[in-house]
BALUM-863570 format. One record per residue: residue number from 1; residue in one letter; chain; z, y, x of N, C-alpha, C in turn. Coordinates in nm, 3 decimals. Atoms other than C-alpha are relative to their C-alpha. Layout:
N
<pt selum="NUM" fiba="A" vofi="A" n_z="Z" n_y="Y" n_x="X" ca_z="Z" ca_y="Y" ca_x="X" c_z="Z" c_y="Y" c_x="X"/>
...
//
This chain:
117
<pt selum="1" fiba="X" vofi="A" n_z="0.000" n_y="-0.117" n_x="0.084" ca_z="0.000" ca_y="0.000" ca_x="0.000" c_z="0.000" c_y="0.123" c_x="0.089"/>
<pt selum="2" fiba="X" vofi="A" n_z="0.014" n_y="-0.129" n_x="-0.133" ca_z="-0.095" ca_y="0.340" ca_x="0.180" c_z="0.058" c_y="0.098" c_x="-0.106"/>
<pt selum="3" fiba="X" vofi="A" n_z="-0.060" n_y="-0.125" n_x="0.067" ca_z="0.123" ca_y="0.634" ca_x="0.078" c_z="-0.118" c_y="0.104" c_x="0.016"/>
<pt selum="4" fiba="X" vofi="A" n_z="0.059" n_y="-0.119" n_x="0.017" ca_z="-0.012" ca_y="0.984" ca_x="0.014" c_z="0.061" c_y="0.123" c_x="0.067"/>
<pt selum="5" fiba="X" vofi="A" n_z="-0.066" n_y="-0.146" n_x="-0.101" ca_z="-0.018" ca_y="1.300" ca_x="0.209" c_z="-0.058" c_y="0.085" c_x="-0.053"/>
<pt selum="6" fiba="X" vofi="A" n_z="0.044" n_y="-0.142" n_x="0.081" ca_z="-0.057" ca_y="1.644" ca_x="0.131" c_z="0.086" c_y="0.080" c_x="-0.077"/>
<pt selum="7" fiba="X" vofi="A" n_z="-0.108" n_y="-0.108" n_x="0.022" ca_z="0.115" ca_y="1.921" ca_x="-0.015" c_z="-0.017" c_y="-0.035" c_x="-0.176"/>
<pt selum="8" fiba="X" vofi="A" n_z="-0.013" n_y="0.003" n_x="0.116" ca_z="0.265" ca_y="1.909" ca_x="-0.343" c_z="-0.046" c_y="0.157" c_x="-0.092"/>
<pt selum="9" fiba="X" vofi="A" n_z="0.074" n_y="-0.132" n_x="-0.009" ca_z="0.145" ca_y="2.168" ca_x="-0.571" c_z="0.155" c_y="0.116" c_x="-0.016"/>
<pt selum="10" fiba="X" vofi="A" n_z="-0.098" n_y="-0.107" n_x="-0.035" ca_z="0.497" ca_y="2.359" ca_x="-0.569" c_z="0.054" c_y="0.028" c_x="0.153"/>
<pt selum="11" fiba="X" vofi="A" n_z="-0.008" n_y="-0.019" n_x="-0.111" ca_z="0.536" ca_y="2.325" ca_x="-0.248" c_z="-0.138" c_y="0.099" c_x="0.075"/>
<pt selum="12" fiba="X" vofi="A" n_z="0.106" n_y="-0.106" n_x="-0.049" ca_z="0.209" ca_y="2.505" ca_x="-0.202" c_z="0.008" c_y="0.149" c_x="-0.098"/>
<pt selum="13" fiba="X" vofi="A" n_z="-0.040" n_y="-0.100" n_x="0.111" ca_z="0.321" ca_y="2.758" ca_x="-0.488" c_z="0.134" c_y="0.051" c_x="0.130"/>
<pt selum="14" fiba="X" vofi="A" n_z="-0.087" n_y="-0.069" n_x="-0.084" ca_z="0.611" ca_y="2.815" ca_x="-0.234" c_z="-0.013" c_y="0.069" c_x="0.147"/>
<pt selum="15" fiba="X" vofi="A" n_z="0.099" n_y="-0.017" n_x="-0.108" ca_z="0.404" ca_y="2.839" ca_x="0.092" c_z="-0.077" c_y="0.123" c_x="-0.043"/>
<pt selum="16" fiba="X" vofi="A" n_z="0.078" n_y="-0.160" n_x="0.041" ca_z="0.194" ca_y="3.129" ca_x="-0.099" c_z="0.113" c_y="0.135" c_x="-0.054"/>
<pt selum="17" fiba="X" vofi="A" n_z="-0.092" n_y="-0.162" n_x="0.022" ca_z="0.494" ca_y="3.350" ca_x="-0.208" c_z="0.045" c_y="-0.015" c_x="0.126"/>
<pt selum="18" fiba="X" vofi="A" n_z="-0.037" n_y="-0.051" n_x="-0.103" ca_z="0.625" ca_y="3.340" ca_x="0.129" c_z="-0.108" c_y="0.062" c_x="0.079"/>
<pt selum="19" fiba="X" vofi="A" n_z="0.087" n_y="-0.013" n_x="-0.106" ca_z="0.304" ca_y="3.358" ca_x="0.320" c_z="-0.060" c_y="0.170" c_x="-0.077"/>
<pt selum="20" fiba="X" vofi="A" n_z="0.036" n_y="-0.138" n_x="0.070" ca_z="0.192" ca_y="3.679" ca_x="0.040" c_z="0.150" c_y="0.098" c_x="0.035"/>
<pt selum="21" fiba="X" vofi="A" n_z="-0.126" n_y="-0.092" n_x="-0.048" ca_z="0.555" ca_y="3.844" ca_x="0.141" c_z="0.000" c_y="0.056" c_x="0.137"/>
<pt selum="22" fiba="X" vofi="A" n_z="0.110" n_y="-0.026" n_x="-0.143" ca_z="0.449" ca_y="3.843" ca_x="0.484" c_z="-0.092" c_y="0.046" c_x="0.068"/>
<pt selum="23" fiba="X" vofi="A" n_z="0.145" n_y="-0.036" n_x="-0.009" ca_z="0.134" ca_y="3.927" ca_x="0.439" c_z="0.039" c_y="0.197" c_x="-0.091"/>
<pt selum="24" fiba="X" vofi="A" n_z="-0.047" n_y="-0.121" n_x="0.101" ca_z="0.269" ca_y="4.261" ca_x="0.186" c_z="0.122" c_y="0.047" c_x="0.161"/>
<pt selum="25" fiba="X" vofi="A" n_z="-0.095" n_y="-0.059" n_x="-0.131" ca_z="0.506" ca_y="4.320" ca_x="0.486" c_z="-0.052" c_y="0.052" c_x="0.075"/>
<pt selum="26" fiba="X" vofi="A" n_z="0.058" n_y="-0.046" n_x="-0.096" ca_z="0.306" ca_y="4.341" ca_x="0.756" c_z="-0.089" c_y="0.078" c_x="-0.021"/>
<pt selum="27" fiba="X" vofi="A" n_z="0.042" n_y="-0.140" n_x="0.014" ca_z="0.062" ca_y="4.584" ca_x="0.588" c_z="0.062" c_y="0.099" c_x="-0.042"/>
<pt selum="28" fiba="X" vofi="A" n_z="-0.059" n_y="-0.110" n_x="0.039" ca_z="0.276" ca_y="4.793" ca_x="0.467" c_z="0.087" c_y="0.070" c_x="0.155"/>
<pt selum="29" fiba="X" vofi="A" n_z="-0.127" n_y="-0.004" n_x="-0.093" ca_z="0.516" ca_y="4.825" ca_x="0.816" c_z="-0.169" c_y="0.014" c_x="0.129"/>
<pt selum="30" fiba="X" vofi="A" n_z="0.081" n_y="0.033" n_x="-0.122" ca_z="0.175" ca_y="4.805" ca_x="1.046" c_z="-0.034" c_y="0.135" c_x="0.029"/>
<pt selum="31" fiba="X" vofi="A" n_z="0.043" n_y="-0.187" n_x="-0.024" ca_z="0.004" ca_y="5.194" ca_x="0.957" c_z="0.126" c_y="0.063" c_x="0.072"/>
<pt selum="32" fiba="X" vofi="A" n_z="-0.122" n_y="-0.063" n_x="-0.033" ca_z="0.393" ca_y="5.325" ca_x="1.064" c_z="0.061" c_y="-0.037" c_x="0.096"/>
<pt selum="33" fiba="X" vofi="A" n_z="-0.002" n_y="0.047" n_x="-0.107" ca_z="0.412" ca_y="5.123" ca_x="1.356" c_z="-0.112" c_y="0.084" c_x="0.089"/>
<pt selum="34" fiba="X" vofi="A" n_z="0.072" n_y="-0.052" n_x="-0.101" ca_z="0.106" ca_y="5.248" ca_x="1.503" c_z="0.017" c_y="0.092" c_x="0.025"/>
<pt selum="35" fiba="X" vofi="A" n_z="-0.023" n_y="-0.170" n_x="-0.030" ca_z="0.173" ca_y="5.610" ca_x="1.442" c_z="0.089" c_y="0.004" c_x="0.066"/>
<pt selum="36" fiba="X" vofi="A" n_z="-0.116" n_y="-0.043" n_x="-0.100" ca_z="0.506" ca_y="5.570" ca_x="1.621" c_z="-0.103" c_y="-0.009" c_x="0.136"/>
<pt selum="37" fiba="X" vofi="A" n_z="0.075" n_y="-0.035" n_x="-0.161" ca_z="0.249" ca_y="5.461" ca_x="1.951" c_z="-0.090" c_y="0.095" c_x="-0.009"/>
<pt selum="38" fiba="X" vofi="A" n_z="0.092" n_y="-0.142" n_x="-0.020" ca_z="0.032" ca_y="5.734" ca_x="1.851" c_z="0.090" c_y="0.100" c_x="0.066"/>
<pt selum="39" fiba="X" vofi="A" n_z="-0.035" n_y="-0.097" n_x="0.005" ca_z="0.287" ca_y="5.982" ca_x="1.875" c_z="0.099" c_y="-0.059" c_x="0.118"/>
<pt selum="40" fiba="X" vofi="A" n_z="-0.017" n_y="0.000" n_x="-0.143" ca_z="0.475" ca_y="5.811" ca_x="2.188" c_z="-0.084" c_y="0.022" c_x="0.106"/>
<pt selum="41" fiba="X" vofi="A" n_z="0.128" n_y="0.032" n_x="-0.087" ca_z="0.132" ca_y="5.785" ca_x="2.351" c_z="-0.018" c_y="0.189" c_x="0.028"/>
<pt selum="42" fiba="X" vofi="A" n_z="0.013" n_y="-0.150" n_x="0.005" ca_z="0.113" ca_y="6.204" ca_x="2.260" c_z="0.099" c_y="0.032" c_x="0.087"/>
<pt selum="43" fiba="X" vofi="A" n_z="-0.139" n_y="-0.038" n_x="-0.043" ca_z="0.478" ca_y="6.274" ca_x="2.359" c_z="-0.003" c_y="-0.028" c_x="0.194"/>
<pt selum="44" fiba="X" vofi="A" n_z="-0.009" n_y="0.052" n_x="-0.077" ca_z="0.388" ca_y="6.122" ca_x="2.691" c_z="-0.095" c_y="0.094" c_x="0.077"/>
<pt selum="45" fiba="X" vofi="A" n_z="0.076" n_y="-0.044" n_x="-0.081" ca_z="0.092" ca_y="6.254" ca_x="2.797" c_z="-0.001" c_y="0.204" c_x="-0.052"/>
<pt selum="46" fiba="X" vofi="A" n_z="-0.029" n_y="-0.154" n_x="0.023" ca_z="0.227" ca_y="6.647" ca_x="2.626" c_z="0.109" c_y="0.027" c_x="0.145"/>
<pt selum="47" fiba="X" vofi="A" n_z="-0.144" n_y="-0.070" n_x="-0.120" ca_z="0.511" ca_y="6.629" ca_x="2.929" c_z="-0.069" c_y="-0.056" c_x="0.114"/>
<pt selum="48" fiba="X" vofi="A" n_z="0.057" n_y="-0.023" n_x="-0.133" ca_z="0.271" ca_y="6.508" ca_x="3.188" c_z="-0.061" c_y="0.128" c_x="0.004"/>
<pt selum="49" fiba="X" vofi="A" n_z="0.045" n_y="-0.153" n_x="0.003" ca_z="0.084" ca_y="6.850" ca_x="3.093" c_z="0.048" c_y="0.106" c_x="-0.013"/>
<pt selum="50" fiba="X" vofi="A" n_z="-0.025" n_y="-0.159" n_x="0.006" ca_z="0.323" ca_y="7.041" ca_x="3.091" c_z="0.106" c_y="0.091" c_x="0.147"/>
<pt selum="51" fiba="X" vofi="A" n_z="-0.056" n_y="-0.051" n_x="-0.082" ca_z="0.469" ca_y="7.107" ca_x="3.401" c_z="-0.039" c_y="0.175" c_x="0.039"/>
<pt selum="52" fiba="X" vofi="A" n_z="-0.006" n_y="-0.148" n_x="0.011" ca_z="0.558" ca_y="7.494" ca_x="3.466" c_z="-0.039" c_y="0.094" c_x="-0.129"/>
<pt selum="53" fiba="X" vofi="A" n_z="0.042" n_y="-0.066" n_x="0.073" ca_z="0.532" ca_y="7.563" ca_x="3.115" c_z="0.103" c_y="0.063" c_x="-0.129"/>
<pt selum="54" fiba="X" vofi="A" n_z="-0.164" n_y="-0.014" n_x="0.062" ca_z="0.791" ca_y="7.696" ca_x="2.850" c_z="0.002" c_y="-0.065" c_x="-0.107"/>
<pt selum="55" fiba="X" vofi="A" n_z="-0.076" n_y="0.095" n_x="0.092" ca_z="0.942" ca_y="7.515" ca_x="2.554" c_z="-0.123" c_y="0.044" c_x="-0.091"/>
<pt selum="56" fiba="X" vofi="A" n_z="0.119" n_y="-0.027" n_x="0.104" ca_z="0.672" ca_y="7.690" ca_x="2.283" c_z="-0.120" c_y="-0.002" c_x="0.065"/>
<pt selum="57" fiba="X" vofi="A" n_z="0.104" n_y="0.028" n_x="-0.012" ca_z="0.411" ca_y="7.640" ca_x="2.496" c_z="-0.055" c_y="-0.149" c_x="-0.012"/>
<pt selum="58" fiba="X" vofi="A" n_z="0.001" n_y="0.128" n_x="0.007" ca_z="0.507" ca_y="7.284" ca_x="2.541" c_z="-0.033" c_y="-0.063" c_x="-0.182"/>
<pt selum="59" fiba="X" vofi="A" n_z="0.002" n_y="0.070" n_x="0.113" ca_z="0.524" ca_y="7.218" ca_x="2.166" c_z="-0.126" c_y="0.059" c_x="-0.044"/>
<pt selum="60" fiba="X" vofi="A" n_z="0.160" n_y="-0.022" n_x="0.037" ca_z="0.162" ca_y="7.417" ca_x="2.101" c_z="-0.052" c_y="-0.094" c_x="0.082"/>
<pt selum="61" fiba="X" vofi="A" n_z="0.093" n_y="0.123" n_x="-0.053" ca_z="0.022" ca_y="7.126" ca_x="2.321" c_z="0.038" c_y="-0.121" c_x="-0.053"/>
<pt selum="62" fiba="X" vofi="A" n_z="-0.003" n_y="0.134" n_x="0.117" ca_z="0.184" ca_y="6.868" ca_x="2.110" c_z="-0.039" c_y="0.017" c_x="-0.085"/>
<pt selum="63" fiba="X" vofi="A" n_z="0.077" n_y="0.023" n_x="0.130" ca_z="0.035" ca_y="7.005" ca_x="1.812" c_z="-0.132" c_y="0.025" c_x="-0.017"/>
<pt selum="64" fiba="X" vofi="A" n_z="0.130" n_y="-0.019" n_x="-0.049" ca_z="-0.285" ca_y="7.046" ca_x="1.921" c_z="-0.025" c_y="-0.141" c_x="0.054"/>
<pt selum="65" fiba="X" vofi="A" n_z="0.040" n_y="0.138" n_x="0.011" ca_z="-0.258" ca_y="6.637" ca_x="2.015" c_z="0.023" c_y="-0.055" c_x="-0.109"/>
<pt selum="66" fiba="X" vofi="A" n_z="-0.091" n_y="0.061" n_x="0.082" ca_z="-0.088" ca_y="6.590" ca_x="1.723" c_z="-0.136" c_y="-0.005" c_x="-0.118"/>
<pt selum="67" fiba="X" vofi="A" n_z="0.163" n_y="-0.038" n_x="0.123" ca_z="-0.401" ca_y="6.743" ca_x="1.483" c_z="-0.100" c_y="-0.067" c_x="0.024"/>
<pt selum="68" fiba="X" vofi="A" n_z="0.141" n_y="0.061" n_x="-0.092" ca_z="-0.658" ca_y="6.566" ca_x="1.735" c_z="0.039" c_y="-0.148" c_x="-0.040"/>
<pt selum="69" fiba="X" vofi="A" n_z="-0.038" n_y="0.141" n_x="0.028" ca_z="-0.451" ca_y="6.204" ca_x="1.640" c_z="0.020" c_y="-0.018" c_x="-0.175"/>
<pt selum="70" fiba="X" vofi="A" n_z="-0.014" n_y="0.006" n_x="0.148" ca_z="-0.388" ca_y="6.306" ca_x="1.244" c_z="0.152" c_y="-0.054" c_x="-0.013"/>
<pt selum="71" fiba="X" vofi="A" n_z="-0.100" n_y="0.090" n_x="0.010" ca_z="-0.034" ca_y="6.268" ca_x="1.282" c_z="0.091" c_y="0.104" c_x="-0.066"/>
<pt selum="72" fiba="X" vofi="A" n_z="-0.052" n_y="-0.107" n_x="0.080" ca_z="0.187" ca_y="6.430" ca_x="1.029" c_z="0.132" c_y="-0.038" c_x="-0.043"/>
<pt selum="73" fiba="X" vofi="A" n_z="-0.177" n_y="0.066" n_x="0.026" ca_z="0.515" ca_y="6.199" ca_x="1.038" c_z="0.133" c_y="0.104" c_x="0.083"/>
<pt selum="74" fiba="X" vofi="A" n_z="-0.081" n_y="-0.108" n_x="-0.105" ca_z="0.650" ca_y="6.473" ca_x="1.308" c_z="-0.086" c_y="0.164" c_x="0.019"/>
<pt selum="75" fiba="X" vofi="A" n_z="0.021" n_y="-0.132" n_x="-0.046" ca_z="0.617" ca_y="6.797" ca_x="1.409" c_z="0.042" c_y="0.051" c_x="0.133"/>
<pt selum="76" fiba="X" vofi="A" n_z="-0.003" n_y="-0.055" n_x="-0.174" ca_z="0.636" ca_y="6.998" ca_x="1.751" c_z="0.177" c_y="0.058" c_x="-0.024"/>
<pt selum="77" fiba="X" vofi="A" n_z="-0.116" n_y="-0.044" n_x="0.033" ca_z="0.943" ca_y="7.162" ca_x="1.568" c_z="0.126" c_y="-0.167" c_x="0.076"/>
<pt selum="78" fiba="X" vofi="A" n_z="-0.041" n_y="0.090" n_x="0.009" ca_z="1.075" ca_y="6.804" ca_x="1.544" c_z="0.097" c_y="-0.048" c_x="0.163"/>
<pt selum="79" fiba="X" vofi="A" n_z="-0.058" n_y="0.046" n_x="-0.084" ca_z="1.120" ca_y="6.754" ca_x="1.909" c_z="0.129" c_y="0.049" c_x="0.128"/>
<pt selum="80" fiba="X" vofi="A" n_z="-0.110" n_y="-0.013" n_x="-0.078" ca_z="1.387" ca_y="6.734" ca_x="2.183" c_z="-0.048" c_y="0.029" c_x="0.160"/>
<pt selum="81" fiba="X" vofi="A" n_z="0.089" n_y="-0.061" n_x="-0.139" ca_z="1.258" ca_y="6.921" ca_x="2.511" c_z="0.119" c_y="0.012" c_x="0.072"/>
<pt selum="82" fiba="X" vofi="A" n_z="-0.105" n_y="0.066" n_x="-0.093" ca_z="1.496" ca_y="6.838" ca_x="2.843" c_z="-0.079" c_y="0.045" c_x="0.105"/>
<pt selum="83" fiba="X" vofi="A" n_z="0.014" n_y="0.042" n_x="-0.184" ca_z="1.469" ca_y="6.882" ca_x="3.182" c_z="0.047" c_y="-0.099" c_x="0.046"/>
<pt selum="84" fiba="X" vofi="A" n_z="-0.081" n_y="0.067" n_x="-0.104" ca_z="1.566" ca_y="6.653" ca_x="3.429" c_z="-0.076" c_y="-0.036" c_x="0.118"/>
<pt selum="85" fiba="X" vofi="A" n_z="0.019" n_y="-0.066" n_x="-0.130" ca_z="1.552" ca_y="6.717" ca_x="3.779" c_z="-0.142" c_y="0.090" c_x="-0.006"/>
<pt selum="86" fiba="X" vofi="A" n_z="0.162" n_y="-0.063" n_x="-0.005" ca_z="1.128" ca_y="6.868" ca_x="3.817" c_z="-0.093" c_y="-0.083" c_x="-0.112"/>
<pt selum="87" fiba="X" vofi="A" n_z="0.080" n_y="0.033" n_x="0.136" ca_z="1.068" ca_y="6.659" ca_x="3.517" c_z="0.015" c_y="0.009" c_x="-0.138"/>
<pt selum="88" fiba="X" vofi="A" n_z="0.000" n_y="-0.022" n_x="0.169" ca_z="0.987" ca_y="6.754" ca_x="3.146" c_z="0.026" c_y="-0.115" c_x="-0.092"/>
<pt selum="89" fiba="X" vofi="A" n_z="-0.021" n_y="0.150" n_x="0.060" ca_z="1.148" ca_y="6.485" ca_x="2.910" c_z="0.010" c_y="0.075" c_x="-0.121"/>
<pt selum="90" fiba="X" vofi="A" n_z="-0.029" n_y="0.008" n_x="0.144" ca_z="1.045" ca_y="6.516" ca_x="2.555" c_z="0.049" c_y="-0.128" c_x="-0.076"/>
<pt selum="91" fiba="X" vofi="A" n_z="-0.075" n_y="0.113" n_x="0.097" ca_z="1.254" ca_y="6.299" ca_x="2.305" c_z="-0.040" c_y="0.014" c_x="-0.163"/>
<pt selum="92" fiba="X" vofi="A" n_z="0.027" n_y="-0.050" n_x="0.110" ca_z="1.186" ca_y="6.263" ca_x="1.949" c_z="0.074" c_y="-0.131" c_x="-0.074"/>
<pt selum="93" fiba="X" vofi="A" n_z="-0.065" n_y="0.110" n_x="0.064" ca_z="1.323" ca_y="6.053" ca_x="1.692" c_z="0.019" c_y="-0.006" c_x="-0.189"/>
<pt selum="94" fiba="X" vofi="A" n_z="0.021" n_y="-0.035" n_x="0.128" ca_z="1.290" ca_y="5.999" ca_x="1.336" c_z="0.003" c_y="-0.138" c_x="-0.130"/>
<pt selum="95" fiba="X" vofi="A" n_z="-0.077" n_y="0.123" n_x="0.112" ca_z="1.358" ca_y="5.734" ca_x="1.013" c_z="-0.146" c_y="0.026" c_x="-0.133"/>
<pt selum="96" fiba="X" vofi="A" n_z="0.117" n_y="0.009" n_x="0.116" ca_z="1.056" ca_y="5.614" ca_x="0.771" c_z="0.079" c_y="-0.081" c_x="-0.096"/>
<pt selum="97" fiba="X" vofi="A" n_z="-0.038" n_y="0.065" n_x="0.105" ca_z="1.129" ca_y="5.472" ca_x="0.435" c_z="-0.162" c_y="-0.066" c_x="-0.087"/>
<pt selum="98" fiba="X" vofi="A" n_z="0.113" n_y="0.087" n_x="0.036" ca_z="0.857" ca_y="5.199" ca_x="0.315" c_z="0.052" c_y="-0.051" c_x="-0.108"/>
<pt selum="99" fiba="X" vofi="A" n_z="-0.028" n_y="0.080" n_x="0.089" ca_z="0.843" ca_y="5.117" ca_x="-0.011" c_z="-0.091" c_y="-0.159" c_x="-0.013"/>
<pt selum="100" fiba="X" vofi="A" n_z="0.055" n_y="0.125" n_x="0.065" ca_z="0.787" ca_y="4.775" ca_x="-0.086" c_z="-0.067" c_y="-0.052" c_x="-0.146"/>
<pt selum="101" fiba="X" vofi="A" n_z="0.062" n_y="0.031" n_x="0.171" ca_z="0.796" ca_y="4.687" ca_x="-0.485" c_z="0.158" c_y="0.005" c_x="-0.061"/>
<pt selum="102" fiba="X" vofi="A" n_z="-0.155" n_y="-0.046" n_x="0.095" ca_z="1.023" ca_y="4.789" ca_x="-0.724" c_z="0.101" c_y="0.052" c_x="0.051"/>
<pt selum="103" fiba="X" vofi="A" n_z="-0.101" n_y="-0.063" n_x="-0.085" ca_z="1.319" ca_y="4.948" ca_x="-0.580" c_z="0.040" c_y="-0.020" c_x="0.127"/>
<pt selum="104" fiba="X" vofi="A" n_z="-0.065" n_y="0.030" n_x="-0.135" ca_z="1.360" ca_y="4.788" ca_x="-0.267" c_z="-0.128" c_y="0.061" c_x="0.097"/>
<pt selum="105" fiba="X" vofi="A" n_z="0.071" n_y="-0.052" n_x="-0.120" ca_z="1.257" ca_y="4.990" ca_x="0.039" c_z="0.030" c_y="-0.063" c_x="0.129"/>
<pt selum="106" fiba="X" vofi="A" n_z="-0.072" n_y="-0.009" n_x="-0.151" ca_z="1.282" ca_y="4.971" ca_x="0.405" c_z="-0.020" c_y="0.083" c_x="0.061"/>
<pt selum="107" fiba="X" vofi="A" n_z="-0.004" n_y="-0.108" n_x="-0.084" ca_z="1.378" ca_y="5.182" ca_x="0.626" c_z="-0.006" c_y="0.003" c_x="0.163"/>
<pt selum="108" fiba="X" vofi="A" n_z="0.006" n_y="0.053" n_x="-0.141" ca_z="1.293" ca_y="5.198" ca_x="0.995" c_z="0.006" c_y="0.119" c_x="0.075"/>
<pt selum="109" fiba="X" vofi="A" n_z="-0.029" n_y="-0.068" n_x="-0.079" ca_z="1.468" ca_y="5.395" ca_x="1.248" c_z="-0.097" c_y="0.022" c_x="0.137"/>
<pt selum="110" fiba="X" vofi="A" n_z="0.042" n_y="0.016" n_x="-0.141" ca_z="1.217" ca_y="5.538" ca_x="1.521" c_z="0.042" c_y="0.106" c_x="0.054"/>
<pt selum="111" fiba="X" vofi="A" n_z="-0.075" n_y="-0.084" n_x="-0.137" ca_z="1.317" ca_y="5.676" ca_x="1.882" c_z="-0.116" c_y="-0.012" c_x="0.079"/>
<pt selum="112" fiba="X" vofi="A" n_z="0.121" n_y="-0.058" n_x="-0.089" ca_z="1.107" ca_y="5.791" ca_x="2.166" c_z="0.061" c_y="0.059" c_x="0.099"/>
<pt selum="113" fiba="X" vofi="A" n_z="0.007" n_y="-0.089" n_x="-0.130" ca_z="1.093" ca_y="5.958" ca_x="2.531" c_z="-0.112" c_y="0.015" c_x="0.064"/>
<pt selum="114" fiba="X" vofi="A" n_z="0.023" n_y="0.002" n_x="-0.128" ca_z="0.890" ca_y="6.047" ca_x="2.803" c_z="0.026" c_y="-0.045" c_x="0.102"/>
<pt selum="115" fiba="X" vofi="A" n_z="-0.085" n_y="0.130" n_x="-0.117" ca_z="1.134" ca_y="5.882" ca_x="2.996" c_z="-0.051" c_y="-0.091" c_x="0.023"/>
<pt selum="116" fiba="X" vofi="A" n_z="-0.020" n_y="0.156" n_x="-0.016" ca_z="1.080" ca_y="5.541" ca_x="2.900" c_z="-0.191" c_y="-0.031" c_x="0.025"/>
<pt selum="117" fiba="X" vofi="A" n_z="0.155" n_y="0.005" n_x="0.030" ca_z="0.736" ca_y="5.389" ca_x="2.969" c_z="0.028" c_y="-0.201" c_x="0.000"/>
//
């Protein structure tokens, strides 16, 4: 007698709400991911350009990458401008709220430097 293989059909009914939760996750959480490396990728290359330059000049060259990337989760206002020792360290940092479905959101804390690479 040869048994049978293969997925039962609730077991494949359970396999598709997880794998569609997943799938509803990761597009929703992916656009707000990238913009954080957009706007580290900006933040990075605004404080290699700006050596010898002052705090409002520094943040008119972030928003002038910022318009050139379409990025509108931050602002030049937004950020945290530092010295340390002959180098310019912008910081920024900021909290998205993703709705999912029906009342439940998520929320995702992002952080940033120049510092860090």
């Amino acid at each position: 007698m040869r048994h049978q293989r293969g997925v039962s059909l609730s077991g494949l009914l359970v396999w598709g709400a997880v794998i569609a939760a997943v799938a509803l996750l990761g597009i929703r959480v992916a656009p707000e991911v990238i913009d954080y490396y957009k706007i580290k990728k900006i933040v990075a290359s605004t404080a290699a350009n700006s050596s010898g330059k002052t705090v409002p000049e520094i943040r008119a060259i972030f928003g002038k990458y910022a318009d050139v990337d379409h990025i509108e989760t931050i602002t030049a206002a937004d950020l945290d401008i530092s010295k340390e020792g002959n180098q310019v360290v912008i910081a920024f940092e900021y909290e998205k709220r993703i709705p999912l479905f029906l009342n439940v959101s998520l929320l995702i804390d992002f952080q940033g430097s120049s510092s860090e690479r």
